[in-house]
C-alpha positions in Angstrom: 0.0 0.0 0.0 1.4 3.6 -0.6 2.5 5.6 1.5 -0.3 7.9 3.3 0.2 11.8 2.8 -0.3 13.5 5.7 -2.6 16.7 6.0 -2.2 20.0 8.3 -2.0 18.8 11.6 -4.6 21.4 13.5 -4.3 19.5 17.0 -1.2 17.6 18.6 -2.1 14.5 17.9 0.8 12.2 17.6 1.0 9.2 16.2 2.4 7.2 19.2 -0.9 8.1 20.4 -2.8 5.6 18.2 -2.3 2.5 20.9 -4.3 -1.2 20.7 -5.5 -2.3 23.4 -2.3 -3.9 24.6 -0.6 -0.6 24.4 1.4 -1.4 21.4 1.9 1.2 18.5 0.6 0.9 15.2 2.0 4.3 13.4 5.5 4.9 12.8 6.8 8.2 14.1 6.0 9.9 10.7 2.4 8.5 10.9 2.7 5.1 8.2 1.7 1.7 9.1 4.1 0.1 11.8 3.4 -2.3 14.3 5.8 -1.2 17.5 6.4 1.7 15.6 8.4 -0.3 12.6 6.6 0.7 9.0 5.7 -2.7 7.8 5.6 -4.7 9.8 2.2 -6.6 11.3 0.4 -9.5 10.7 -2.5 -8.8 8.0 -4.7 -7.4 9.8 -2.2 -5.6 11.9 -1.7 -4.0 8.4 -4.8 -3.2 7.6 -5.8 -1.4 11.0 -2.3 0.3 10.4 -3.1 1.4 7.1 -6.5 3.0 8.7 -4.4 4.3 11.7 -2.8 6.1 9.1 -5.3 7.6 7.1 -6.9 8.9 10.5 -3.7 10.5 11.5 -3.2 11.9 7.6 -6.5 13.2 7.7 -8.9 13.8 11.4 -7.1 16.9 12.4 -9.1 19.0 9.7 -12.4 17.8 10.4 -15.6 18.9 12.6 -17.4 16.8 15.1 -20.1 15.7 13.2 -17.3 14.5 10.5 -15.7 12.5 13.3 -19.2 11.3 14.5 -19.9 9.9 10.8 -16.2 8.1 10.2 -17.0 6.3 14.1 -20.6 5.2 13.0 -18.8 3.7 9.4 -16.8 2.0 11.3 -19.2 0.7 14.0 -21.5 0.0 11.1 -18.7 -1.0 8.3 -21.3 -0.5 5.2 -20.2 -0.8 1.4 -18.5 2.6 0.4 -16.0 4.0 -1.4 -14.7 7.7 -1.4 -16.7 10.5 -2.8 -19.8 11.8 -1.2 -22.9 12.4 -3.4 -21.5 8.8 -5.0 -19.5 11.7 -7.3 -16.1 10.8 -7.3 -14.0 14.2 -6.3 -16.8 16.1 -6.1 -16.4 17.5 -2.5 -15.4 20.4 0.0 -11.8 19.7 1.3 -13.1 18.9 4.6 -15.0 16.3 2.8 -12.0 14.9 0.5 -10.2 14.2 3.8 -13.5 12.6 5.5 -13.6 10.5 1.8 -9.7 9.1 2.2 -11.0 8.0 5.7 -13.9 6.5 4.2 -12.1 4.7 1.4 -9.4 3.2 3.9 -11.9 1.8 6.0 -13.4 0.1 3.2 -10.3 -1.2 1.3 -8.8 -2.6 4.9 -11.7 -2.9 7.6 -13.6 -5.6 6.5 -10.3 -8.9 7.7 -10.7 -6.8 11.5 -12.0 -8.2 15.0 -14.4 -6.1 16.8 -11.2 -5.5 19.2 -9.5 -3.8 16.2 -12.2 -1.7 15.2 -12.9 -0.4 18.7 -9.4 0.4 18.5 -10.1 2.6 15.9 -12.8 4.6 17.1 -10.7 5.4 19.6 -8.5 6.8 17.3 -10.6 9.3 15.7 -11.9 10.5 19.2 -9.0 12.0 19.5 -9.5 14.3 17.1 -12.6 15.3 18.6 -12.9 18.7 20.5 
């Protein structure tokens, strides 16, 4: 998977924030996939919850609370999606195109996680909440 781009950081969020449940890392200190803080390594789905980790940390720190309420209720729900909003590809506000990457990650990689994992995740993008 690519790397992930990361955004304008509006809040100190860092990424050894983004903890599982048994306190390990799953960002690297420049916000990629990285179990214990190493960027690639993981089982699968350690990967995949990384890669989401990621996007949250790339993206989050631009959006409002009702944003952050809609990524948490994808997850907790983890529907069929894919990024654009309106189902027109690109067609968005930038708030929006950030909220659409989250989307799109949590589609491509959520679907191989425990319930554990996706708590885990939630989590995540409360931080970003103010």
């Amino acid at each position: 998977m690519p790397r992930i781009e990361q955004g304008e950081q509006s809040m100190d969020i860092q990424p050894n924030q983004f903890l599982t449940s048994t306190n390990e890392r799953v960002l690297t200190d420049d916000g990629q996939q990285g179990m214990r803080g190493k960027e690639g390594i993981g089982s699968s789905t350690e990967r995949h919850q990384g890669h989401v980790a990621a996007a949250i940390y790339a993206n989050c720190g631009q959006l409002d609370n009702r944003q952050l309420e809609a990524i948490i209720e994808w997850v907790r729900s983890y529907k069929n999606g894919q990024e654009g909003m309106r189902e027109n590809e690109g067609v968005d506000s930038s708030t929006e195109q950030h909220q659409g990457h989250v989307a799109a990650v949590i589609y491509a990689n959520c679907a191989l996680l425990n319930n554990r994992q996706l708590d885990e995740i939630i989590e995540w993008v409360r931080l970003y909440k103010k």
